[in-house]
Biotite code that builds the C-alpha atoms (Angstrom):
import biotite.structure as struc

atoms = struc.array([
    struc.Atom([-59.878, 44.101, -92.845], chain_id="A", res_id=1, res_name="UNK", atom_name="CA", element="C"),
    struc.Atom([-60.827, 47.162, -94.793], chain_id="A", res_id=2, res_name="UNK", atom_name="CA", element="C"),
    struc.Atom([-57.984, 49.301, -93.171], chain_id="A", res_id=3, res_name="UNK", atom_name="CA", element="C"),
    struc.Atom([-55.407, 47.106, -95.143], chain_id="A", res_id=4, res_name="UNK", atom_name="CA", element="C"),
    struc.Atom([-56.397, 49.257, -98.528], chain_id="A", res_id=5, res_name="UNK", atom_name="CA", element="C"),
    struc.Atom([-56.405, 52.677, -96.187], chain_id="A", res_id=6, res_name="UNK", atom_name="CA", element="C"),
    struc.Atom([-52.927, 52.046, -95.121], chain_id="A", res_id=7, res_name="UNK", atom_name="CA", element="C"),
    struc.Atom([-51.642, 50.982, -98.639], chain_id="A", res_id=8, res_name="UNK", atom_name="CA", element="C"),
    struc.Atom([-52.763, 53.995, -100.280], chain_id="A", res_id=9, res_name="UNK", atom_name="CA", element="C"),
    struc.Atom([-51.567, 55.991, -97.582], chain_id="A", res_id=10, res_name="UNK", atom_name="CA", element="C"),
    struc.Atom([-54.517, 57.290, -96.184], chain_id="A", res_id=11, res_name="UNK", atom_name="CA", element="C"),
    struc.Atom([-56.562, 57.814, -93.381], chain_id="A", res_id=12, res_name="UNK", atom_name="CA", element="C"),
    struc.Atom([-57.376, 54.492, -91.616], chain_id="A", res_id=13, res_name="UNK", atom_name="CA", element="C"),
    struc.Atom([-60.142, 55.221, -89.519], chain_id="A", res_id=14, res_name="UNK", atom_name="CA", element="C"),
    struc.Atom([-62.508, 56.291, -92.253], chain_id="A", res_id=15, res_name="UNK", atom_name="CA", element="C"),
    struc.Atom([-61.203, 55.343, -95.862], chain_id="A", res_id=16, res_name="UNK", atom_name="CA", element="C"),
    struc.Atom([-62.743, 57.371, -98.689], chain_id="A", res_id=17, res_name="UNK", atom_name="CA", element="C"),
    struc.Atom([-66.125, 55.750, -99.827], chain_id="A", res_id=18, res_name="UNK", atom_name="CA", element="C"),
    struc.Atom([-66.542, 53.655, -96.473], chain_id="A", res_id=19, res_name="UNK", atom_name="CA", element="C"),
    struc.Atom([-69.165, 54.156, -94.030], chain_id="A", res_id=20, res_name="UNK", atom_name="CA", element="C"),
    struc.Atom([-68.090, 55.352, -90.311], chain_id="A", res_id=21, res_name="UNK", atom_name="CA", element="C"),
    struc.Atom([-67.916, 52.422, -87.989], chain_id="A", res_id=22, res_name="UNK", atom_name="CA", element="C"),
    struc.Atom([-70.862, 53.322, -85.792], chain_id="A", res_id=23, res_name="UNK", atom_name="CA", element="C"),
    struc.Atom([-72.571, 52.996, -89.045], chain_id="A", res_id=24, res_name="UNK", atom_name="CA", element="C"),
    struc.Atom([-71.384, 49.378, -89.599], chain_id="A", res_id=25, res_name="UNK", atom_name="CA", element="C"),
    struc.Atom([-72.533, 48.626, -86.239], chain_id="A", res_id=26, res_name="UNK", atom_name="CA", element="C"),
    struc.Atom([-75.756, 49.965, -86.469], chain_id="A", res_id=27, res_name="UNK", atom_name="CA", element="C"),
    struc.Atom([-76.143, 47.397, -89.724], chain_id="A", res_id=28, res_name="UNK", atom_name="CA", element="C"),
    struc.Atom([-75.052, 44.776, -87.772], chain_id="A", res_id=29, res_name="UNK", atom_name="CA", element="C"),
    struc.Atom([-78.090, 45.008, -85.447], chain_id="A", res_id=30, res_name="UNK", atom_name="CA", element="C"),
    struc.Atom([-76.106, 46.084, -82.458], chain_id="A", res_id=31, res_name="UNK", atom_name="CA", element="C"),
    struc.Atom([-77.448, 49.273, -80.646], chain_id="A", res_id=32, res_name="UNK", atom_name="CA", element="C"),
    struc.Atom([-74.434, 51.220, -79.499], chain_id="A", res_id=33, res_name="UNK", atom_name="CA", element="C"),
    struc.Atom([-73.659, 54.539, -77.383], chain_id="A", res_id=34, res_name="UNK", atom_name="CA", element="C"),
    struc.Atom([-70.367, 54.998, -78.012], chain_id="A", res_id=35, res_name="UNK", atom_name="CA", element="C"),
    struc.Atom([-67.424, 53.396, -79.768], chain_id="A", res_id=36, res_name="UNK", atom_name="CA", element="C"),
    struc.Atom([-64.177, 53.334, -80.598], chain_id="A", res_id=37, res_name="UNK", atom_name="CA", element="C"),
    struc.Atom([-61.128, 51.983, -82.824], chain_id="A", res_id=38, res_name="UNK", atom_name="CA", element="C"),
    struc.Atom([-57.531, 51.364, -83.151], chain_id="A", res_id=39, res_name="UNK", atom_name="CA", element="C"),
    struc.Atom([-55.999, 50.832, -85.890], chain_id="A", res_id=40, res_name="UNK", atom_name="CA", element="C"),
    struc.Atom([-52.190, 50.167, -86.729], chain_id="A", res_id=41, res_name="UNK", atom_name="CA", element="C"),
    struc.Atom([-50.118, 49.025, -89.546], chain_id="A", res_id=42, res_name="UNK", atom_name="CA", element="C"),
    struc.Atom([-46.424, 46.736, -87.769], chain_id="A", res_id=43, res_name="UNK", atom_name="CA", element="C"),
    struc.Atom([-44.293, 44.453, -89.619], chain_id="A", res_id=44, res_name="UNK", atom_name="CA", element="C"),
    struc.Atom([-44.304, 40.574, -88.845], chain_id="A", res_id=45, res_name="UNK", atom_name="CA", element="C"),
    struc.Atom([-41.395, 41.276, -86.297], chain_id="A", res_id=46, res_name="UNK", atom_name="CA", element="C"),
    struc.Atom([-43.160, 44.288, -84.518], chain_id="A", res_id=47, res_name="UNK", atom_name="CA", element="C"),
    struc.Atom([-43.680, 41.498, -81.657], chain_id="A", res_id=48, res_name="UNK", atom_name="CA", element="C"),
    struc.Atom([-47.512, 40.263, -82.095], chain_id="A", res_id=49, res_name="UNK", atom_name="CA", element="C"),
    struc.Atom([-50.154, 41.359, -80.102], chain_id="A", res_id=50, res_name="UNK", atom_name="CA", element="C"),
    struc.Atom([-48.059, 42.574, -77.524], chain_id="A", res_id=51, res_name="UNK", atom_name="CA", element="C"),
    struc.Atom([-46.005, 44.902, -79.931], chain_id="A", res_id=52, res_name="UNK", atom_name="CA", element="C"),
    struc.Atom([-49.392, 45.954, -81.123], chain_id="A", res_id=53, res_name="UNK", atom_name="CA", element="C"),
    struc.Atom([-50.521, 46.570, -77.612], chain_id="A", res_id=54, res_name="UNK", atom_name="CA", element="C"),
    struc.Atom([-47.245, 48.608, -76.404], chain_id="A", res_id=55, res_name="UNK", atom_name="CA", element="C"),
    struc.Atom([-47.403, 50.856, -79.507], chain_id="A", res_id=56, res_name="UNK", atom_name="CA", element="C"),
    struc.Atom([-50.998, 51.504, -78.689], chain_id="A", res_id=57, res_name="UNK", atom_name="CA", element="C"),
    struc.Atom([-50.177, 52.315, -75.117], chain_id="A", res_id=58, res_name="UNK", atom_name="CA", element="C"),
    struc.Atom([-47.192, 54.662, -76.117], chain_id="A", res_id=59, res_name="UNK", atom_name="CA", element="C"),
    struc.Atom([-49.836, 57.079, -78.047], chain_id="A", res_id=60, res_name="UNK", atom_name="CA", element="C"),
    struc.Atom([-52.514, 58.969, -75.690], chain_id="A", res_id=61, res_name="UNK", atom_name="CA", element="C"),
    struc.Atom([-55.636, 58.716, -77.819], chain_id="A", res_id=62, res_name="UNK", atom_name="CA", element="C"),
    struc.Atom([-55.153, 54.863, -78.517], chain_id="A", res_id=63, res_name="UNK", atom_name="CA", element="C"),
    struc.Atom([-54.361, 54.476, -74.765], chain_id="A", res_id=64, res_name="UNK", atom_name="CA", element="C"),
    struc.Atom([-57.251, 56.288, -74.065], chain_id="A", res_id=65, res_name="UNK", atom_name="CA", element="C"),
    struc.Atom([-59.400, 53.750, -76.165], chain_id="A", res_id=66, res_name="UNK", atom_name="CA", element="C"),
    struc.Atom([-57.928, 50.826, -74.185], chain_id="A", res_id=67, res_name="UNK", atom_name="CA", element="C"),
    struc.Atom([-58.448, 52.028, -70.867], chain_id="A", res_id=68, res_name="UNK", atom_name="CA", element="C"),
    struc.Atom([-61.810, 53.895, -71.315], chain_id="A", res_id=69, res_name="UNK", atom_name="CA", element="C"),
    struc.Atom([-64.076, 51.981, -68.533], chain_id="A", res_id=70, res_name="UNK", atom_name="CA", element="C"),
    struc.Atom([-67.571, 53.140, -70.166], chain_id="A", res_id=71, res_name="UNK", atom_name="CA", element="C"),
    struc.Atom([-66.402, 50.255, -73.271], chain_id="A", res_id=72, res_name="UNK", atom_name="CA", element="C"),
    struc.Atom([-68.229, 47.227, -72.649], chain_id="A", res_id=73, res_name="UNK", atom_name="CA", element="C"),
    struc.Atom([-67.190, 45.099, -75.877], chain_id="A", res_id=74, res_name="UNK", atom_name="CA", element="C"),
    struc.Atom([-64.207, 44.754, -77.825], chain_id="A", res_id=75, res_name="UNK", atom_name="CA", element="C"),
    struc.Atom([-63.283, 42.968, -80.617], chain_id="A", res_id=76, res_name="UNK", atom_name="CA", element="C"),
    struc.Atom([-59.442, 42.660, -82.295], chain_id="A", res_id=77, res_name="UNK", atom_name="CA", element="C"),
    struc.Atom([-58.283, 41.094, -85.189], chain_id="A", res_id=78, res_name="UNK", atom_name="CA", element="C"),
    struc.Atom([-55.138, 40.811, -87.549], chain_id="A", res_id=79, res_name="UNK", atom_name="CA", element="C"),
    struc.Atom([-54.952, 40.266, -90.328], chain_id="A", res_id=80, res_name="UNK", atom_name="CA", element="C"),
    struc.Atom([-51.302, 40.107, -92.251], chain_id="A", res_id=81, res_name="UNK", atom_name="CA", element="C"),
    struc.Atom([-49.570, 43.009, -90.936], chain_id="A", res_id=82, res_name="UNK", atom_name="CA", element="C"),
    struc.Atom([-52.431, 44.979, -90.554], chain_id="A", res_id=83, res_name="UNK", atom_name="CA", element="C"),
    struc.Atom([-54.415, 45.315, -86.532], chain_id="A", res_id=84, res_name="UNK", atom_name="CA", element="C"),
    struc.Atom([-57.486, 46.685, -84.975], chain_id="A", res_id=85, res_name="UNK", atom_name="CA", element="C"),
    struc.Atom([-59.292, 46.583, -82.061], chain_id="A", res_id=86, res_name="UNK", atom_name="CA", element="C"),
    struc.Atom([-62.874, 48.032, -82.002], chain_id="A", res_id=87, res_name="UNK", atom_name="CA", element="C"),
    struc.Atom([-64.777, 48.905, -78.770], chain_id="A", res_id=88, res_name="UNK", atom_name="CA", element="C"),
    struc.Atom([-68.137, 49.666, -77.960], chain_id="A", res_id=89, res_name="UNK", atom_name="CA", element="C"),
    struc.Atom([-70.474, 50.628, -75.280], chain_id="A", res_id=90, res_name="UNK", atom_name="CA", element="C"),
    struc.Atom([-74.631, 49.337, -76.097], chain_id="A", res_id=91, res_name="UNK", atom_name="CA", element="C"),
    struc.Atom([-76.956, 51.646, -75.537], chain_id="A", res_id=92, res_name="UNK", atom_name="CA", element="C"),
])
């Protein structure tokens, strides 16, 4: 996960310096979107797994937001040490 250098240094997990915007990544990828979105979040082993990741999420507006936007029509989440994201995307 590239947000595990991001959140190391401190910095701004959504777009760490030098890396290209998500929708960019996408668009690399092959996969023609209209919209998308991230979460991003740094816990400790004990913040309770994917549901402590999930309940933090849903405590903060924008991230809730993400989660219960009906226009997203993929999603995709991952872990990876302490480090989780969930992306979301609507296709053109």
């Amino acid at each position: 996960m590239e947000r595990e250098k991001c959140f190391d240094e401190g910095k701004d997990p959504h777009q760490c310096p030098g890396e290209r915007p998500v929708g960019d990544r996408l668009s690399d990828e092959g996969y023609r979107w209209g919209g998308v979105g991230e979460n991003v979040q740094m816990g400790s082993d004990n913040c309770g797994g994917p549901l402590g990741a999930m309940e933090s999420w849903m405590g903060s507006e924008g991230h809730k937001n993400n989660i219960l936007n009906p226009d997203w029509k993929h999603i995709g989440c991952g872990r990876k040490s302490n480090y989780w994201a969930c992306g979301f995307a609507r296709p053109l």
